[in-house]
C-alpha positions as CSV (number, residue, x, y, z in Angstrom):
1,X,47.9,-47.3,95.5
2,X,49.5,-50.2,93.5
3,X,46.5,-50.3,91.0
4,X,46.4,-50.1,87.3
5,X,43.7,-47.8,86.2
6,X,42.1,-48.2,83.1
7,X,39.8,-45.2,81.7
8,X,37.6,-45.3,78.2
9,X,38.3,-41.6,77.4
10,X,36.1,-41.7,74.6
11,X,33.6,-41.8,77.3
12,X,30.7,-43.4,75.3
13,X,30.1,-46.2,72.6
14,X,31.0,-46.3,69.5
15,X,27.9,-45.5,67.2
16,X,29.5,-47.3,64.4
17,X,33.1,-48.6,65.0
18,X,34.9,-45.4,64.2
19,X,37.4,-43.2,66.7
20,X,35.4,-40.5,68.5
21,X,36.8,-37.1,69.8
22,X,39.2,-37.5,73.1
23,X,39.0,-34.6,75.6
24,X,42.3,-32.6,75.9
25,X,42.6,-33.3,79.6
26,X,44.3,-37.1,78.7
27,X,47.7,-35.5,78.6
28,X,47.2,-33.6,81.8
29,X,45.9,-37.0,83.9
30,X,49.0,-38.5,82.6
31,X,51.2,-35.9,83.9
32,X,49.0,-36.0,87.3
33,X,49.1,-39.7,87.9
34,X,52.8,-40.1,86.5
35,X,52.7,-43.4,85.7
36,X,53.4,-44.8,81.8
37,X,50.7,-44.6,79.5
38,X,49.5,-47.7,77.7
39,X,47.1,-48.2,75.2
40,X,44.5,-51.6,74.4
41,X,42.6,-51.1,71.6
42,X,40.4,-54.0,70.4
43,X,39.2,-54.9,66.8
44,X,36.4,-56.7,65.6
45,X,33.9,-55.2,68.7
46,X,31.8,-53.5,66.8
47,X,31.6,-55.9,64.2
48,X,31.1,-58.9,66.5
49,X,27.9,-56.8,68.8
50,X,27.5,-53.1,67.3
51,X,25.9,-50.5,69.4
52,X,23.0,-50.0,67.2
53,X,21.6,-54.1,68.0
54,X,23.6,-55.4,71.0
55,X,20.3,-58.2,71.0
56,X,22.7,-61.1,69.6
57,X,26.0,-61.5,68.9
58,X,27.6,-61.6,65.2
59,X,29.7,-64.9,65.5
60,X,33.0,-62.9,64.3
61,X,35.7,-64.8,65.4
62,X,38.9,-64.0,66.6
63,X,38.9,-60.4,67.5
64,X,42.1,-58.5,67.8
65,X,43.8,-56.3,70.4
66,X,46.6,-54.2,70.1
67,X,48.9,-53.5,73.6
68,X,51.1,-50.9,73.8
69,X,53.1,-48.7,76.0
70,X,52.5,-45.6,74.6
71,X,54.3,-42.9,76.9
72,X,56.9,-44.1,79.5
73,X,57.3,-42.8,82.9
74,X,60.7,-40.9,82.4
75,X,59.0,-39.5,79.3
76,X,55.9,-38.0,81.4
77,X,58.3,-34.9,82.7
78,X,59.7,-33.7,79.0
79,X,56.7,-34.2,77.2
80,X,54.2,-31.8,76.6
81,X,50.3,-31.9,77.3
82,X,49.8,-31.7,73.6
83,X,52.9,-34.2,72.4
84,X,51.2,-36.5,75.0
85,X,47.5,-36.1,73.6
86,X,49.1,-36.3,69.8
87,X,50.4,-39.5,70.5
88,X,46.7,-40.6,72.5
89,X,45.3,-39.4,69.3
90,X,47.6,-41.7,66.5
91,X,47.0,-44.3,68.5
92,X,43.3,-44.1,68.6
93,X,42.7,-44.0,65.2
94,X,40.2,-46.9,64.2
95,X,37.4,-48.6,61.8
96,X,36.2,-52.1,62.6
97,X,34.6,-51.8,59.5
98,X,37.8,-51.0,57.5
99,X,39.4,-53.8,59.8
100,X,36.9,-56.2,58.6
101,X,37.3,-55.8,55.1
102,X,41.3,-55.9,55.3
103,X,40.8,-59.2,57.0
104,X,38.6,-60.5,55.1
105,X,36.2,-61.3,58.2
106,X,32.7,-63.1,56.9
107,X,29.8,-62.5,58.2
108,X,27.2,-64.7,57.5
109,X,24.6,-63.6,60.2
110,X,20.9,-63.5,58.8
111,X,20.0,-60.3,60.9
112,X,23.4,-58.3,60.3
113,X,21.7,-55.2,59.4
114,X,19.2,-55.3,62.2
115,X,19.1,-51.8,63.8
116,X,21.3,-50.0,61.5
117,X,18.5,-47.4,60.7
118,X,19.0,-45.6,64.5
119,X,23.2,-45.2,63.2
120,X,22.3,-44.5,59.4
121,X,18.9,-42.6,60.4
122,X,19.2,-39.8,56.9
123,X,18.7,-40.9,53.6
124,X,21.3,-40.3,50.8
125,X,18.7,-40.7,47.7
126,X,15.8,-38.5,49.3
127,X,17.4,-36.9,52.2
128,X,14.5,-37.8,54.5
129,X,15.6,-37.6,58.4
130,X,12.7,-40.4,59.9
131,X,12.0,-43.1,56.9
132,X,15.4,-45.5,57.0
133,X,14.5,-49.0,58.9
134,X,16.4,-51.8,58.8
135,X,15.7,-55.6,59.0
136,X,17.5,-58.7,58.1
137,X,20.8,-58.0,55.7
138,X,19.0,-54.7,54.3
139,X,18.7,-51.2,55.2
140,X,15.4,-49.5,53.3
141,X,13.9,-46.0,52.9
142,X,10.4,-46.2,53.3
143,X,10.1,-42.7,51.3
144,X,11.6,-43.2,48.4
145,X,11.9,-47.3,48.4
146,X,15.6,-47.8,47.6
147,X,17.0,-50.8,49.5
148,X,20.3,-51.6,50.4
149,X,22.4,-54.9,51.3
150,X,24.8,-55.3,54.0
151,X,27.3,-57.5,52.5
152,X,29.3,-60.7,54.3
153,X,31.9,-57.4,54.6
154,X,30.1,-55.4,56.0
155,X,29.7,-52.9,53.0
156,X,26.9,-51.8,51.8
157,X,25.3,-52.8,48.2
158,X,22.3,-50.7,46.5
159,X,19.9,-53.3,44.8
160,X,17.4,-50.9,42.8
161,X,19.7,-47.6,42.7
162,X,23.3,-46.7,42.5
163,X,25.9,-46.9,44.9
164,X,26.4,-43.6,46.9
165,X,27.8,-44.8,50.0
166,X,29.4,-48.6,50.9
167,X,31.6,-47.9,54.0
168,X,28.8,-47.7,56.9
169,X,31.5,-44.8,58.3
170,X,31.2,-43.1,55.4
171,X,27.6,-42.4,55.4
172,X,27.9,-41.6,59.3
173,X,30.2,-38.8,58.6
174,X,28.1,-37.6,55.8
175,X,25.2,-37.1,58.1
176,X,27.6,-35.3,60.4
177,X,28.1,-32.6,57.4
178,X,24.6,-32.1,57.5
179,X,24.2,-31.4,61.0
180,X,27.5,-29.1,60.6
181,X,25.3,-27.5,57.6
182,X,22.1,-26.8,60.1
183,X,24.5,-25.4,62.6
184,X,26.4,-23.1,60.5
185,X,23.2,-21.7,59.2
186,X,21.9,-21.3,62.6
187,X,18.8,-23.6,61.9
188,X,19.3,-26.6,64.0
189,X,16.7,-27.1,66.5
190,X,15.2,-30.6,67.3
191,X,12.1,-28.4,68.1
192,X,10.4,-28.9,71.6
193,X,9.5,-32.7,71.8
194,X,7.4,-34.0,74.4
195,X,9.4,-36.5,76.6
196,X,9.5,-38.9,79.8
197,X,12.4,-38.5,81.9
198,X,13.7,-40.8,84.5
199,X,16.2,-40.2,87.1
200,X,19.1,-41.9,88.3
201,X,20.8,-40.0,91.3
202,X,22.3,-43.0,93.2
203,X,22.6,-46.7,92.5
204,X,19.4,-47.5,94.3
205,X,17.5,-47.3,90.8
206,X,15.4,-45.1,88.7
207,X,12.9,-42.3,89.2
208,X,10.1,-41.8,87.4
209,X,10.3,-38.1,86.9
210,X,7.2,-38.4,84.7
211,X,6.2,-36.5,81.4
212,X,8.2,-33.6,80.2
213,X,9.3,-31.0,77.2
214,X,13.4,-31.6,75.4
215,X,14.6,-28.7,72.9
216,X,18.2,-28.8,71.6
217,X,19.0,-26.1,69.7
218,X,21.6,-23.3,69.1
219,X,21.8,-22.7,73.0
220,X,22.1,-26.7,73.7
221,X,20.1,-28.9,75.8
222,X,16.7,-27.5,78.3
223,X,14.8,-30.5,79.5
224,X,11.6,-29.4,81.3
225,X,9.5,-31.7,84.2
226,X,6.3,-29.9,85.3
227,X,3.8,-32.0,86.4
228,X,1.6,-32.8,89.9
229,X,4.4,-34.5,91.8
230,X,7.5,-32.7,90.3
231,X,8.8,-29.5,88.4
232,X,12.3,-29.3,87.8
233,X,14.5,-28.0,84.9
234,X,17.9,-29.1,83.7
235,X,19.6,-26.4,80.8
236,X,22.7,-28.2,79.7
237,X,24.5,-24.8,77.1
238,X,26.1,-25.4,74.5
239,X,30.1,-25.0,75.9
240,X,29.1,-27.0,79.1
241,X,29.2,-30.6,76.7
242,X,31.5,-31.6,73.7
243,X,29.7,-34.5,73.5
244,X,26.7,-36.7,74.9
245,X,26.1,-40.6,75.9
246,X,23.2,-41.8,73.9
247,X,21.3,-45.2,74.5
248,X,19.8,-47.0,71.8
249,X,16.0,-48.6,72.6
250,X,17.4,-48.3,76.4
251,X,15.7,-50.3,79.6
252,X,13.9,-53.5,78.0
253,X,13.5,-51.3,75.0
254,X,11.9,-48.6,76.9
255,X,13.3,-46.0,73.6
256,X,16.1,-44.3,72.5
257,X,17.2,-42.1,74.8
258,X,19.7,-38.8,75.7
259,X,21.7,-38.9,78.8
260,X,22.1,-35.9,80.4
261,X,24.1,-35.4,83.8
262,X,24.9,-33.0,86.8
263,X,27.2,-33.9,89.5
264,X,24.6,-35.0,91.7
265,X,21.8,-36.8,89.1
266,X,21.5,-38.1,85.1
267,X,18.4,-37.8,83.5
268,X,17.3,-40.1,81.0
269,X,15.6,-38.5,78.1
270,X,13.5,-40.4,76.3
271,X,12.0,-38.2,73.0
272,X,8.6,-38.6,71.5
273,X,7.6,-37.8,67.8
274,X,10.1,-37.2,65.1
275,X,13.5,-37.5,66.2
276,X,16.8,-39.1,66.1
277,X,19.3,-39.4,68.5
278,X,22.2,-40.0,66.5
279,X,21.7,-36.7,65.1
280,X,20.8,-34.9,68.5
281,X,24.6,-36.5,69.8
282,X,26.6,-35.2,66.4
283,X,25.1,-32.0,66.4
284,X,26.1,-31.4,70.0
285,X,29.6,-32.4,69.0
286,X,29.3,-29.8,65.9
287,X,28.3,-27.1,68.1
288,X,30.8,-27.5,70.6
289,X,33.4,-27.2,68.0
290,X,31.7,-24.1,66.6
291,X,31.4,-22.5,69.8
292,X,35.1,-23.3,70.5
293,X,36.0,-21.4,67.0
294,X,34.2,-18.8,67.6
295,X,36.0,-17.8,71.3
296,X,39.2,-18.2,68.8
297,X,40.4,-21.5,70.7
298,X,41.9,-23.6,68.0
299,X,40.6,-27.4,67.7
300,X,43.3,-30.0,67.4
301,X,43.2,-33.3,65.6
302,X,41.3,-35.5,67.7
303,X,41.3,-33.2,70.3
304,X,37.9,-31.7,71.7
C-alpha cells in the first residue's frame, strides 16, 4: 500500500544488549511481501537506558545506527528462505557492551549498576539463584558478600574476590548454561508459585484476574485463576513458544512479570516468592531448542 513496514523480529527487549534468537519465518515474510530487505540496527541503546532500569537515562552520547539494504527486490526470487535468514542473522549480530568498550564510551553515571541484579540474578562465587542486588556502580551477593564494580566501561571489576566474569554478556550466557544444565537433566521446574494475573484482551485496559498458581517446568508454562469471581487456565507447552516477553518491575513497579498470550488475551504474570524471570525466559528458550532436537529438526545459527 505504498508503506514501509518496519518489524523488531526479535520480538522482545534486549535483557542485556546482546542479539537474541530470530524466528525462521523472516525469510518467508520477505519472499511474501517482495519488497528489499533493509536492516537499522542501533548502538549505544542499551548502554544509554538498559532494560534492567529504564528509570533514567545514562547520558551516552552519540549513539550509532547502521542502514543497510540487506536483500534487494530482484534478489527476493533466487534466494532461498535460509540464504535470506543467514544474511538476517550476520547482520544482527550485536553487543552494546562490546561497542562501548571499542569506543571508548564513558560512563560516568552514579547509579549505572542500578537494577542489574534482575539481568545478572545467579552468582558466579556461591551459585545462589535469589541473593545478587545491585545499587549505585556495584552489583553484591548478599550470600557470600563479594561485591563488584561496574566500571566507566561498562565491565565489571571484583573488589574483595577475583575476576570471573567482566563482560556483563558473558555472565548472562553463563547463566543460560545453567538453565541448559537443569533442562538436560530434566530438573527444571520453577515449582508452583502463587501469582496475580492481570489481563489485557483489548486496549481498553487491564483486568484484574485476581490471585493465581504459575509452574514452568519440563512441559512449559500452566497459569491457574480459581477464585470467587473467575476460574480460568492458560497451559502454554513447551513447542507452542521459542521464547517469552518478560517485563521488569512492570506497571508503576507493580513486579517483574511473564507475558503470556493467546490470540484473543495476554496475561500478565506477576510471581511471588523465590523466582527470577530472567531465568524463567532462558530456560523457555533452552527448552524449545531441546524439544526441537529431539523431533530431529536441526537448529541453525540464529535461527529458532
Amino acid at each position: 500500500m505504498g508503506n514501509s513496514v518496519v518489524i523488531y523480529p526479535e520480538a522482545r527487549y534486549s535483557l542485556c544488549g546482546t542479539t537474541a534468537l530470530l524466528p525462521k519465518s523472516l525469510g518467508k515474510l520477505a519472499k511474501f511481501l517482495n519488497v528489499p530487505v533493509l536492516t537499522l540496527i542501533c548502538h549505544g541503546h542499551h548502554i544509554n537506558s538498559p532494560f534492567w532500569d529504564t528509570s533514567h537515562d545514562r547520558g551516552v552520547s552519540p549513539t550509532k545506527a547502521t542502514y543497510k539494504v540487506l536483500v534487494e527486490k530482484d534478489e527476493l526470487e533466487s534466494l532461498s528462505v535460509d540464504e535470506i535468514n543467514e544474511r538476517i542473522v550476520n547482520e544482527f549480530e550485536y553487543d552494546d557492551f562490546r561497542w562501548q568498550k571499542e569506543n571508548n564510551i564513558i560512563v560516568n553515571d552514579p547509579l549505572r549498576a542500578k537494577g542489574l541484579h534482575r539481568v545478572l540474578y545467579k552468582c558466579p562465587y556461591c551459585n545462589d539463584e535469589y541473593s545478587m542486588d545491585s545499587d549505585g556502580i556495584y552489583l553484591t551477593c548478599k550470600k557470600c558478600g563479594v561485591k563488584i564494580e561496574m566500571t566507566e566501561l561498562g565491565e565489571l571489576k571484583a573488589l574483595n574476590n577475583k575476576d570471573i566474569f567482566t563482560h556483563i554478556p558473558d555472565w548472562y550466557e553463563w547463566e543460560r548454561d545453567e538453565v541448559r544444565k537443569e533442562i538436560e537433566n530434566g530438573t527444571y521446574s520453577t515449582g508452583l508459585l502463587e501469582c496475580q494475573v492481570d489481563s489485557l484482551p483489548n486496549a481498553k485496559g487491564y483486568i484484574d484476574l485476581g490471585q493465581g498458581t504459575l509452574i514452568h517446568d519440563m512441559n512449559g508454562f500452566k497459569v491457574r485463576v480459581n477464585n470467587e469471581k473467575y476460574d480460568f487456565e492458560m497451559i502454554k507447552p513447551v513447542e507452542s513458544l521459542y521464547s517469552c516477553h518478560i517485563e521488569y518491575q512492570y506497571l508503576f513497579k507493580k513486579g517483574d512479570c511473564i507475558d503470556l498470550n493467546t490470540l484473543k488475551d495476554t496475561w500478565y504474570v506477576y510471581p511471588k516468592g523465590k523466582f527470577n524471570v530472567t531465568k524463567i525466559a532462558l530456560a523457555t528458550e533452552e527448552l524449545y531448542k531441546k524439544n526441537q532436537i529431539d523431533k530431529g529438526i536441526e537448529l541453525k545459527k540464529g535461527i529458532i
